[in-house]
C-alpha positions as CSV (number, residue, x, y, z in Angstrom):
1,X,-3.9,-3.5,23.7
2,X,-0.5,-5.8,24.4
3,X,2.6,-4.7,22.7
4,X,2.1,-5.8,19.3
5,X,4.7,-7.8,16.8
6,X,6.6,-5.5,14.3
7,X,5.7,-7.7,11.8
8,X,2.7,-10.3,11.6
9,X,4.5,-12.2,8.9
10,X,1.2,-14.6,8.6
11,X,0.5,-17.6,6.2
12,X,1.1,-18.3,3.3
13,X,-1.5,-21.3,3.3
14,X,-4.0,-18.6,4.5
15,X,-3.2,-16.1,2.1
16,X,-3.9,-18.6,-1.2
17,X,-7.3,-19.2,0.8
18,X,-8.1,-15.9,0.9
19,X,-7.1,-15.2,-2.9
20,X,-8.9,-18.6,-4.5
21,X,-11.4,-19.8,-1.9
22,X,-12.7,-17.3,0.9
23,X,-12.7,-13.7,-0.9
24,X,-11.0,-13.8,-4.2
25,X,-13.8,-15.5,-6.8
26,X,-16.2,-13.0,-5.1
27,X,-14.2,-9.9,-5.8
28,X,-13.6,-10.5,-9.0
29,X,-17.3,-11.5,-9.9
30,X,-18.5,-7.8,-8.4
31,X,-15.9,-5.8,-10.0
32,X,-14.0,-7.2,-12.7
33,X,-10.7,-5.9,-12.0
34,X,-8.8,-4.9,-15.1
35,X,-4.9,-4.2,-14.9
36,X,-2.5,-3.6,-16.7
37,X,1.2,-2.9,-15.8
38,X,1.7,-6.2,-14.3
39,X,5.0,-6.5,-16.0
40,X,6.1,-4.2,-13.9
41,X,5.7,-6.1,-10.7
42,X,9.0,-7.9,-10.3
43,X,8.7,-12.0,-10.1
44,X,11.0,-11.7,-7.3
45,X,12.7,-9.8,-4.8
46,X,12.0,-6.8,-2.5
47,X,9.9,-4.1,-3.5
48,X,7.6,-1.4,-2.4
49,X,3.9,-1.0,-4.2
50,X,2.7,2.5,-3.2
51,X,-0.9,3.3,-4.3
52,X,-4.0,6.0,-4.1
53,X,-6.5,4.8,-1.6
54,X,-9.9,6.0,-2.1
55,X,-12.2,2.8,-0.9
56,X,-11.9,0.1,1.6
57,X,-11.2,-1.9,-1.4
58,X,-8.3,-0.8,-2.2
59,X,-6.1,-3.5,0.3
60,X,-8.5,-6.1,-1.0
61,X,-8.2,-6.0,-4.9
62,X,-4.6,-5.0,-5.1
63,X,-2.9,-8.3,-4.3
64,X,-5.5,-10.2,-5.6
65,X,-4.7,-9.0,-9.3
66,X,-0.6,-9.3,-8.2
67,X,-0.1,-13.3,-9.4
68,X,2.3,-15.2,-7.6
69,X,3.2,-12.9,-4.7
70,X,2.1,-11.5,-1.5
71,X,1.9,-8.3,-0.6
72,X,2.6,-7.1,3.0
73,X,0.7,-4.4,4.0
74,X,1.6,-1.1,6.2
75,X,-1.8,-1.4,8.6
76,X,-3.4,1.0,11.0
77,X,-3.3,-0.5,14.9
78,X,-6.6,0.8,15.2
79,X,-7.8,-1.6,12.7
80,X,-5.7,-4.8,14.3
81,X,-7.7,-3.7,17.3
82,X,-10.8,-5.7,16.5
83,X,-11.1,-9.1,16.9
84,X,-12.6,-10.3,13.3
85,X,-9.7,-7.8,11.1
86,X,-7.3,-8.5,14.0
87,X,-7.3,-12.4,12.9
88,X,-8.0,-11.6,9.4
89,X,-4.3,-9.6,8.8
90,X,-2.7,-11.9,11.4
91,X,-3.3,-14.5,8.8
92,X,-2.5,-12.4,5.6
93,X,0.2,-10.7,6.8
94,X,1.2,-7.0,7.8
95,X,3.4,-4.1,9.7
96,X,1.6,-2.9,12.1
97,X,1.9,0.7,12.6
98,X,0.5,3.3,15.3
99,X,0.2,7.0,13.0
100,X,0.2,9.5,16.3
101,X,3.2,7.8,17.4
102,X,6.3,8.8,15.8
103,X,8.5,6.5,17.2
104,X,6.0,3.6,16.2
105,X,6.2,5.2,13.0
106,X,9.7,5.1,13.0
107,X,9.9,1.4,13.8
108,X,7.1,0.5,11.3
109,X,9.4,2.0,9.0
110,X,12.2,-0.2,10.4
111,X,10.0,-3.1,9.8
112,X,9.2,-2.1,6.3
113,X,12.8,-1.7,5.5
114,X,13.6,-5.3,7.3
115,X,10.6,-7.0,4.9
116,X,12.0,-5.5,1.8
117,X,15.2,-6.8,2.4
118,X,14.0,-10.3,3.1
119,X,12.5,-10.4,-0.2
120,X,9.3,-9.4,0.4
121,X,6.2,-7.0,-1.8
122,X,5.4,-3.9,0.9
123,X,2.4,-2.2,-0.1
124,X,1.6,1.3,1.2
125,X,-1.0,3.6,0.7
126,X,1.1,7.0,1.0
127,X,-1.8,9.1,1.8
128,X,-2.1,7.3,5.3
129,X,-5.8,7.0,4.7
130,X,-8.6,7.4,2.2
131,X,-9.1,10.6,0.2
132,X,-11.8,12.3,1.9
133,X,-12.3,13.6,-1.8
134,X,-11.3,11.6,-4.0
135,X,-8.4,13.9,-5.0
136,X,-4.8,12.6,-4.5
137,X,-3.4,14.2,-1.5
138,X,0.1,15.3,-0.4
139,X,1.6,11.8,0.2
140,X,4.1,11.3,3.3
141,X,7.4,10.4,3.5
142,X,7.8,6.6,5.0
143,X,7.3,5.3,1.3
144,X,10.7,7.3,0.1
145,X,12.2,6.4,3.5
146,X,11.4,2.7,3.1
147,X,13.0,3.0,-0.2
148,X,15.8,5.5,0.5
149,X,17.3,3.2,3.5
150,X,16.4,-0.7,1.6
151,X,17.0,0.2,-2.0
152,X,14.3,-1.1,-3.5
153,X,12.1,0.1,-6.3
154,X,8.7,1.5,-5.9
155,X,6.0,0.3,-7.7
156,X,3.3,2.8,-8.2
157,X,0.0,2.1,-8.4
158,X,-3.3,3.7,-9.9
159,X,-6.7,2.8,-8.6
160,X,-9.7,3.6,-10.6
161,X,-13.4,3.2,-9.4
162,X,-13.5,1.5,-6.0
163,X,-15.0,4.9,-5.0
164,X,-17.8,4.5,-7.0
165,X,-18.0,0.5,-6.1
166,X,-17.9,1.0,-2.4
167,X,-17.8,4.5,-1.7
168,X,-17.4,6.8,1.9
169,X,-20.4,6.3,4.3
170,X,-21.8,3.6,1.9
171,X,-22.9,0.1,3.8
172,X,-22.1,-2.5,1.0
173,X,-20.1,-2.2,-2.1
174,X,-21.8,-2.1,-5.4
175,X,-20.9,-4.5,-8.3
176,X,-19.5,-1.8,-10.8
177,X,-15.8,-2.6,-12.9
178,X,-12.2,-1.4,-11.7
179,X,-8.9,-0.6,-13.2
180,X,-5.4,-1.1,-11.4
181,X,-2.5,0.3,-13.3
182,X,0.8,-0.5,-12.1
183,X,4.0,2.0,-13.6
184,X,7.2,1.3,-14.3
185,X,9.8,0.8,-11.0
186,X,11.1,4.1,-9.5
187,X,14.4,4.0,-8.1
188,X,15.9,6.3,-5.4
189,X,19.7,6.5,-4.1
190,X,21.0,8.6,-1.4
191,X,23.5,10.8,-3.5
192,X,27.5,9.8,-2.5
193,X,27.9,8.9,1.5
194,X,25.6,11.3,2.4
195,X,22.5,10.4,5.0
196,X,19.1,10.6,3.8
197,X,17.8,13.8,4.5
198,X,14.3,14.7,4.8
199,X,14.4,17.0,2.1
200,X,15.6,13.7,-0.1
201,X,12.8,11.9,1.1
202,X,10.4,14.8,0.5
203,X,11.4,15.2,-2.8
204,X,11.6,11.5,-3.5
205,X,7.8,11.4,-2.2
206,X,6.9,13.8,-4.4
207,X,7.9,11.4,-7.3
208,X,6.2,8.8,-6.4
209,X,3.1,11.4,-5.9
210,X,3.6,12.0,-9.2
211,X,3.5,8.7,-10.4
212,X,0.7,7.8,-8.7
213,X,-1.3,10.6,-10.1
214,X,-0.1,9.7,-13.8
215,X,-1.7,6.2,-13.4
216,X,-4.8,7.6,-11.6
217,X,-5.7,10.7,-13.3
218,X,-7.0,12.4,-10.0
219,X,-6.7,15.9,-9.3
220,X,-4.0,16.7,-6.8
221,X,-5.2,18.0,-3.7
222,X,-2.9,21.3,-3.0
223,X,-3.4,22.8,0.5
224,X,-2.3,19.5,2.2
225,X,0.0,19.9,5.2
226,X,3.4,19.0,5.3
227,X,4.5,15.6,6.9
């Protein structure tokens, strides 16, 4: 595939299609997302929303319950590889990221750190992919780091149910309620003029881990290994 954009910072036009026309009425007439926490989500301003993953869902019915803003998300290449989701999250916006690549990592991160800055929501799903489970497992780092080097607060997130609603190996979703809890903001600050350090951003992970779990109820996962 050609060398891809570090950010696709797509339409705004689009994304209010998306959310009122094309898939929002839809998704909340299946599963009747209930949320609470949205006073937590700042009306302005950069900051990070860092959630379980569990279902496709997930990237679907998170900003649609967000009012007001859009939320940029941290996106698989393998995914912007086909054609139909390829145009699909040109339009709504993400950072494209390659995960066996650490220096695409790295600049994804860059990216992030870049979109925050502007002003923008960044949502990430530290996991890097779906509990195979449905536990919570050992988040990685590039949510702290995006945090540690823009400043910004992290939002966590809880998702409830879109495992049951569109489960692993399923071939539609089912019409079944959701819940989406959002916590208050967690704030992280490298400690004098020190450099982050990855046992900063470990530890910072492991806050927002814990967060996460808080909102979600899950079990954690514990034999994870470390990123």
């Amino acid at each position: 595939m050609a060398q891809l954009p570090s950010t696709w910072d797509g339409s705004r036009a689009f994304w209010l299609f998306l959310k009122f026309v094309l898939l929002g009425p839809a998704l909340r007439l299946l599963f009747r997302p209930k949320v609470s926490g949205l006073e937590n989500i700042p009306h302005e301003g950069g900051a990070i929303v860092a959630a379980n993953h569990v279902s496709f869902l997930d990237p679907l019915l998170l900003p649609l319950v967000i009012p007001r803003r859009r939320v940029m998300f941290l996106t698989k290449v393998k995914y912007i590889d086909k054609p139909v989701l390829r145009w699909f999250l040109a339009g709504a916006g993400v950072i494209p990221v390659a995960t066996d690549d650490p220096r695409a990592v790295s600049d994804a991160i860059t990216a992030a750190v870049e979109a925050v800055r502007s002003g923008r929501l960044v949502g990430i799903f530290p996991e890097g992919t779906r509990s195979p489970d449905g536990r919570l497992h050992r988040g990685k780092t590039g949510v702290a780091r995006i945090a540690l080097d823009s400043g910004a607060p992290v939002i966590p997130a809880g998702i409830i149910g879109t495992d049951l609603a569109f489960p692993r190996g399923a071939r539609l979703p089912r019409a079944r309620s959701v819940r989406i809890a959002f916590g208050p903001p967690l704030r992280f600050a490298v400690p004098g003029n020190r450099t982050r350090s990855a046992s900063l951003s470990r530890t910072s992970t492991e806050q927002v881990m814990a967060a996460i779990r808080g909102l979600s109820g899950q079990q954690a996962a514990e034999a994870d290994p470390v990123h």
